[in-house]
C-alpha positions in Angstrom: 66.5 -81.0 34.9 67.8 -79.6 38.3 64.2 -78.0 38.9 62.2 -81.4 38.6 65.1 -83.7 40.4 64.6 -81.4 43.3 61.1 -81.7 43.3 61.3 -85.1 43.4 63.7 -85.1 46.0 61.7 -82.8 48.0 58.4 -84.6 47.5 60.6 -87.9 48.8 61.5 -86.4 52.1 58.2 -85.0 53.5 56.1 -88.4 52.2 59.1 -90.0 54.1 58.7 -87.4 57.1 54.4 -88.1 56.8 55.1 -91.7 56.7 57.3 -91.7 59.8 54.6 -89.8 61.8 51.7 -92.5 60.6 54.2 -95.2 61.7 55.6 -94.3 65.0 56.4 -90.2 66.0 52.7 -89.2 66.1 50.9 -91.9 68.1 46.7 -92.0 67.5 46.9 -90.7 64.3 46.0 -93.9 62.3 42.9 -94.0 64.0 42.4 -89.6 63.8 42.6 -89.3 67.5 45.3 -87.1 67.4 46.8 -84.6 64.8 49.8 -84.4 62.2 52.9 -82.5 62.6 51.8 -80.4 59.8 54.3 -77.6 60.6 57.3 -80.2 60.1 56.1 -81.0 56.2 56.3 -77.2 55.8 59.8 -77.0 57.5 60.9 -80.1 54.9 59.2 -78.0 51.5 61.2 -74.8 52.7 64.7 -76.4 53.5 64.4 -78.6 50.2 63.3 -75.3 47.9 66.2 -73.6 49.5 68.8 -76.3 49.4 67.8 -77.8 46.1 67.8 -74.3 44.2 71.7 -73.8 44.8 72.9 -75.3 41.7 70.8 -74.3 39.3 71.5 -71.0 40.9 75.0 -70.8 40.2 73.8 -69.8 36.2 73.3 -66.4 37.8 77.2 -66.2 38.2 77.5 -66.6 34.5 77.0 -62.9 33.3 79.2 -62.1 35.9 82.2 -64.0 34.2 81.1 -63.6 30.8 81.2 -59.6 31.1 84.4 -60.1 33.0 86.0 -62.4 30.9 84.5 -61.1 27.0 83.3 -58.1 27.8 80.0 -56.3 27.4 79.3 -57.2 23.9 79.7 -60.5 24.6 77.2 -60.5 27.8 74.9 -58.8 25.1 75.2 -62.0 23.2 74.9 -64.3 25.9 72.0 -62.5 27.7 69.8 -62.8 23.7 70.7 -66.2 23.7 69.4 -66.9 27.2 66.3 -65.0 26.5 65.3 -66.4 23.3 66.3 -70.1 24.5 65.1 -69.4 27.8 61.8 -68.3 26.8 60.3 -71.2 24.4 61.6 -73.6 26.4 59.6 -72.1 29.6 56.4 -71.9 27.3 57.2 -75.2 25.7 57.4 -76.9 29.7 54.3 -74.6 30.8 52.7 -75.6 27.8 53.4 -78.8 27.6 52.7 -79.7 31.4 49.0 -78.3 30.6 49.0 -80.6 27.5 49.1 -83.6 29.4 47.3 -82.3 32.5 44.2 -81.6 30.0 44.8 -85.8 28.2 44.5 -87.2 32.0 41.1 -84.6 32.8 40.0 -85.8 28.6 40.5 -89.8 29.6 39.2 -89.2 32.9 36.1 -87.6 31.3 35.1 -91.5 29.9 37.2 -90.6 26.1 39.7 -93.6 25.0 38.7 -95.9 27.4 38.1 -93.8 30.4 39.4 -94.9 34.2 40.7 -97.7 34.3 42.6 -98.2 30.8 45.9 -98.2 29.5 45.4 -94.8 28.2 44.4 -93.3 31.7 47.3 -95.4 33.0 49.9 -93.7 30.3 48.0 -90.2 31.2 49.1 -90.3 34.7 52.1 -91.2 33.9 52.3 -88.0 31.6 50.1 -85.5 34.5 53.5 -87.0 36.9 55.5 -85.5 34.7 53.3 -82.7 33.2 52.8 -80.7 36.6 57.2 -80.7 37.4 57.3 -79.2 33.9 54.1 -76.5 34.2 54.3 -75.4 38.2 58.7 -76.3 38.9 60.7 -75.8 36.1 58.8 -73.6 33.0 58.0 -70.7 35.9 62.0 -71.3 37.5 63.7 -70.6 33.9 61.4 -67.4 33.7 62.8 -66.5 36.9 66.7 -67.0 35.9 66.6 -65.2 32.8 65.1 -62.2 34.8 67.8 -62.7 37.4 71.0 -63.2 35.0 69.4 -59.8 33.1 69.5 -58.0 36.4 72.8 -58.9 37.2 73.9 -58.2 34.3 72.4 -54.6 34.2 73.5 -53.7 37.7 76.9 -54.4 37.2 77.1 -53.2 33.5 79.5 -50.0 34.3 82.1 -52.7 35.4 82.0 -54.4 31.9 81.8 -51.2 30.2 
């Protein structure tokens, strides 16, 4: 849930930034006399990754505590559970995100109506929602399990 909010949030401030520049900060470029401030968007997608990714971060401080606190055999525990849940609900959002890229491109393609219906409608609706899951937040669970495993590994004498 952290992953896709921040997306969205991110995806807020640089169409905000692009619609400032259209408006008033980058005179002539309405009419493609002059050129974007393409650099900026790219400034906006770095500072959001980077700001946004803080709080689901702090997971990585959990084997920390838990091997602290309970000791190795219960990091063992907690490190299974975090892979095995971890890991089919990555492939169920990478999956799933691909599902209901593939309805829009199957609609799009002229089935149940085609452009233009209620089911192309519904599919975009689902493709919104489809690429947070597939491209933010399936790949950014892979990622914390690998980091919380690494953690827990490196500081595994400690726990010992």
């Amino acid at each position: 849930a952290f992953t896709m909010t921040s997306v969205g949030k991110g995806a807020m401030d640089m169409v905000n930034k692009i619609r400032r520049q259209f408006i008033k900060e980058v005179p002539g470029l309405m009419e493609d006399t002059s050129k974007p401030d393409s650099a900026k968007c790219i400034d906006i997608s770095t500072q959001s990754a980077l700001r946004e990714m803080i709080l689901p971060g702090v997971a990585i401080v959990m084997p920390i505590l838990v091997g602290l606190v309970l000791g190795a055999e219960a990091l063992g525990a907690m490190l299974m559970g975090a892979i095995l849940v971890g890991v089919l609900l990555a492939f169920f959002m990478s999956n799933g995100g691909g599902a209901w890229d593939n309805a829009k491109k199957y609609v799009e393609a002229g089935n149940l109506g085609g452009k233009g219906s209620d089911a192309y409608n519904a599919t975009i609706v689902g493709d919104t929602v489809g690429d947070l899951l597939k491209n933010a937040s399936g790949p950014a669970i892979n990622i914390l399990i690998k980091l919380m495993s690494i953690v827990a590994l490196v500081l595994a004498p400690i726990f010992i």
